[in-house]
N, C-alpha and C positions, 0 to 999 in steps of 0.2 A: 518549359521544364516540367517535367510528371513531379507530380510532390500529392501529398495526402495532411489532412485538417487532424490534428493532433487537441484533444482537450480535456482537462482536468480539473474536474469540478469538488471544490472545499466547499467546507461549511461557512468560509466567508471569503473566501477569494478564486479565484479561477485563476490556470495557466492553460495558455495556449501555443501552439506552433504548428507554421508550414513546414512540414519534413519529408527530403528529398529525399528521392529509394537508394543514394547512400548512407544514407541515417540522420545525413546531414542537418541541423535546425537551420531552417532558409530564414525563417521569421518567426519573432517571438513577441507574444503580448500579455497582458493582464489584465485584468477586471475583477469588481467587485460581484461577488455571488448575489447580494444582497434580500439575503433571506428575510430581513424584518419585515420584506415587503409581501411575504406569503409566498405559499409554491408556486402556485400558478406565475406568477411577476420570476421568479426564480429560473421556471422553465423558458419562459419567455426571454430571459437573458442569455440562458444558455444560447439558444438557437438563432439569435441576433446573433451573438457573439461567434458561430461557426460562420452562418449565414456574412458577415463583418470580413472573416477572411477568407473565406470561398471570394468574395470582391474582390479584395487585395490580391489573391493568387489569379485573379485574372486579368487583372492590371499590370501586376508585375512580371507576374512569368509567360503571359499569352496564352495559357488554357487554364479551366476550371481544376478543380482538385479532381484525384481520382476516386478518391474514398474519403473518409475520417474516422477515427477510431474513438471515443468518448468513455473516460474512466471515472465513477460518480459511486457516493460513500452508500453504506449500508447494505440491505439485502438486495442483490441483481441476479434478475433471469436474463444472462447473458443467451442463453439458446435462443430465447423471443424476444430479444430487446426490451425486457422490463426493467423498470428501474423499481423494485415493488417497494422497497418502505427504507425510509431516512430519517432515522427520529430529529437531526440536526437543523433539515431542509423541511420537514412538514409535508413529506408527498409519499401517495403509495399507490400503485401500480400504475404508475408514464409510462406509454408506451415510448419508450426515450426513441427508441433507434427510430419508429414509424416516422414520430415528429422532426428530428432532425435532419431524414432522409427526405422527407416532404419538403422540407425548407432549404436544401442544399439542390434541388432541380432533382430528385432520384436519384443522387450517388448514394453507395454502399456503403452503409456506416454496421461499423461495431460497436457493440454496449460490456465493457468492460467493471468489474470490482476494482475499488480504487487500489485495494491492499495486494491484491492477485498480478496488478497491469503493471505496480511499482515494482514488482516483484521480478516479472516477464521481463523489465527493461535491466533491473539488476541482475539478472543473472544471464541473460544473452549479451550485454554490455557494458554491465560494471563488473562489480566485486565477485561475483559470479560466473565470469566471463570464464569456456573453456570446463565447467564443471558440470558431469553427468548428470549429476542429481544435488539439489541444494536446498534448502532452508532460510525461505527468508522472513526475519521477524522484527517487524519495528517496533520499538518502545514508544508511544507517545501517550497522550492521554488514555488509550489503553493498550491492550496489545494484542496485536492479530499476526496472519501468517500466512505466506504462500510457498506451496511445495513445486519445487520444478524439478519436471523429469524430461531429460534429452530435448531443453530448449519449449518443452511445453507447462504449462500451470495448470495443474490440476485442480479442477472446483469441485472434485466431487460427485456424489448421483444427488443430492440436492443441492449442492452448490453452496455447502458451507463447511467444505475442506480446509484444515488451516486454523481452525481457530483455536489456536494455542493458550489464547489467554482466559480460555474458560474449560483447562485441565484444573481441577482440583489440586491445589498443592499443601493446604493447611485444611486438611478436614472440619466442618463445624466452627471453622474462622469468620473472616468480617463479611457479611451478608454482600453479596454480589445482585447486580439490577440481571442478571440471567436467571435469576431464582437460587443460583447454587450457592453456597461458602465456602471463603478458602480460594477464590478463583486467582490465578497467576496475576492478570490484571488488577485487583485490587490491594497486592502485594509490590510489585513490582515494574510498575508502570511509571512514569513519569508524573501523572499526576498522584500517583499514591507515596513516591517519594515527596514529592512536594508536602504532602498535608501530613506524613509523618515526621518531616525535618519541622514543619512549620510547629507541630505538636512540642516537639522535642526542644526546640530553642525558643519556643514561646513568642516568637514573632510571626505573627497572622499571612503578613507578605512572604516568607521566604518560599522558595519553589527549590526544583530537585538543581538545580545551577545553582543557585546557594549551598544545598549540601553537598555539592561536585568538588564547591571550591571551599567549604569549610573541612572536607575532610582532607586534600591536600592541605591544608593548613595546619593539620594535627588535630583536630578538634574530634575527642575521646567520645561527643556522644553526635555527632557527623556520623563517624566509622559507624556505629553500632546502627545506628539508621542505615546506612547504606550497604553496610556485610548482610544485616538482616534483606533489604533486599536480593541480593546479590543471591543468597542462599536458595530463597523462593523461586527466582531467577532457574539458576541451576536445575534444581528440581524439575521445575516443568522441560528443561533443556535435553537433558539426559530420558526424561520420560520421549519425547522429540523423539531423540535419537535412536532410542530404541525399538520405535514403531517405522520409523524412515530410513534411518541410515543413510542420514545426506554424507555424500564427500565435503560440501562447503556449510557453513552456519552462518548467515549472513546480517548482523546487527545493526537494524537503520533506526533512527525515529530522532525523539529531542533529548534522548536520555545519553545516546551515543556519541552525541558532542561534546559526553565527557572525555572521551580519548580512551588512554590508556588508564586511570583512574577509573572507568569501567573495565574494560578488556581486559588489564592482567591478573587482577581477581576473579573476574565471571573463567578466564579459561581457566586458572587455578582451580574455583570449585568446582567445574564443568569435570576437569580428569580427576579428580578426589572420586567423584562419584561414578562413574562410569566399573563396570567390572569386566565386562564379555565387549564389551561395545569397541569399536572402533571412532576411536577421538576424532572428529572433523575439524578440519580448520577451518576457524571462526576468525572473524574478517570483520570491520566496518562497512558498512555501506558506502558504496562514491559516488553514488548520483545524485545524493542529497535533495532537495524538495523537487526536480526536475526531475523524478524516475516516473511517477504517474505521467507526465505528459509523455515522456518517451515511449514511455509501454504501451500508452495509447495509441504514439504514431507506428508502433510496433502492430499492434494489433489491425489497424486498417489498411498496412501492406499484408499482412499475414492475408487478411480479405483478398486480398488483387491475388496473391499468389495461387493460382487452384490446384498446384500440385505439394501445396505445403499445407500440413494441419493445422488447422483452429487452436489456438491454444487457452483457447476458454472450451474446448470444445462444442463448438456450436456449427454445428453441420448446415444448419437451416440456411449461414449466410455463407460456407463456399458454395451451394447448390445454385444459391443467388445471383454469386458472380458467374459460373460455370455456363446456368441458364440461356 
């Protein structure tokens, strides 16, 4: 059976899967990243770990993979397969896709953005599904973004299209590690709920799932934390949409396992603000922590196909397959 090496590289865990060219997950696995061990130990897992089920898909299904697609955090030159810099992971410029392609006998691998490939699988097969152009932004400990247009992700001419959570939305606000103030991300993210609910109730432990469920509970200074986000939220939302114009808005991360205790307020201030814009419908995410690995195995069918475009835009590997 043709299937392709699907992998999803965290800053402490890894997901993996055999994915048949009907989308299908044939096999699924997991491992630890284990970054305490340094990058190089790091790298070295990764490509065991593809290297692990390139075996198993030869075992199981009678031939080797076709491709693999690999989606991994921080700055990626997905055109050359670089993985250039992971403040999480401690590595800067792996030749990711060289090494993996080395250790997989010469199949064609893709080097994917982990935010870009969740993104690709969200909106070609989740919450996304069927919409021309979309927006997709997950909330987690910060918050980033991928633009899809007709089935493609756009990264940009340097390849850092998307990053929503470093629009300014409080001028001269709380000092962002980007150099800027005010950044969406340090308002608005999951971990910045977190350490303002923890501020505000004076308990050191609580996180942004504490203040989810103390403001469903009624708790008057809950709300006020969380409107205040919701607001910042907005703000950079509407700024969004006013340079894209997605049909869909698509909300993933750890923040949107609030439910609707996120959503019916974020859409509320989303249409409060909006004037000329055309409202998108904003949607949860449904792929939930399994959309980087799909997007991945998305991306190393996208490879096989040579009459379908890259949607990292990276020419360099359909020429590859074509060759």
């Amino acid at each position: 059976m043709k299937h392709v090496i699907a992998l999803d590289v965290g800053g402490t865990g890894m997901k993996a899967a055999l994915v048949g060219a009907d989308g299908a997950l044939l096999h699924e696995a997991r491992r630890a990243t284990g970054r305490e061990r340094g990058p190089e130990a790091v790298v070295e897992t990764i490509t065991a770990f593809a290297a692990d089920l390139r075996a198993y898909g030869e075992e199981r299904y009678g031939r080797s993979a076709s491709a693999a697609g690999v989606a991994v955090p921080g700055i990626v030159d997905a055109e050359n397969g670089i993985a250039v810099y992971a403040a999480n992971l401690g590595w800067r410029d792996v030749p990711m896709r060289a090494l993996l392609s080395e250790r997989l006998h010469g199949v064609p691998v893709a080097l994917g953005h982990d935010v870009r490939t969740g993104g690709l699988a969200e909106g070609r097969i989740g919450a996304g599904k069927g919409a021309d152009r979309f927006l997709f932004v997950p909330l987690g400990t910060g918050i980033a973004g991928a633009i899809g247009i007709n089935g493609v992700i756009e990264s940009g001419a340097h390849g850092y299209a998307g990053e929503i959570g470093h629009i300014v939305v409080r001028p001269g606000g709380i000092p962002c590690g980007c150099g800027q103030r005010g950044c969406l991300e340090r308002l608005a993210s999951a971990s910045a709920v977190s350490a303002a609910w923890s501020a505000a109730s004076g308990d050191p432990d609580a996180d942004a799932a504490d203040c989810a469920k103390a403001v469903e509970s009624g708790d008057p200074r809950a709300r006020a934390v969380w409107l205040d986000a919701i607001g910042a939220l907005a703000d950079g939302l509407v700024t969004a949409l006013t340079l894209l114009d997605p049909r869909t808005l698509i909300i993933g991360g750890g923040l949107a396992e609030a439910g609707e205790t996120l959503f019916t307020p974020l859409r509320a201030a989303v249409a409060e603000r909006v004037t000329f814009q055309k409202l998108p419908l904003i949607v949860p995410a449904a792929l939930g922590d399994t959309a980087g690995c799909l997007g991945a195995g998305l991306l190393a069918w996208d490879l096989l196909a040579t009459d379908t475009a890259d949607p990292t835009h990276a020419t360099e590997e359909a020429t590859e397959v074509s060759a």
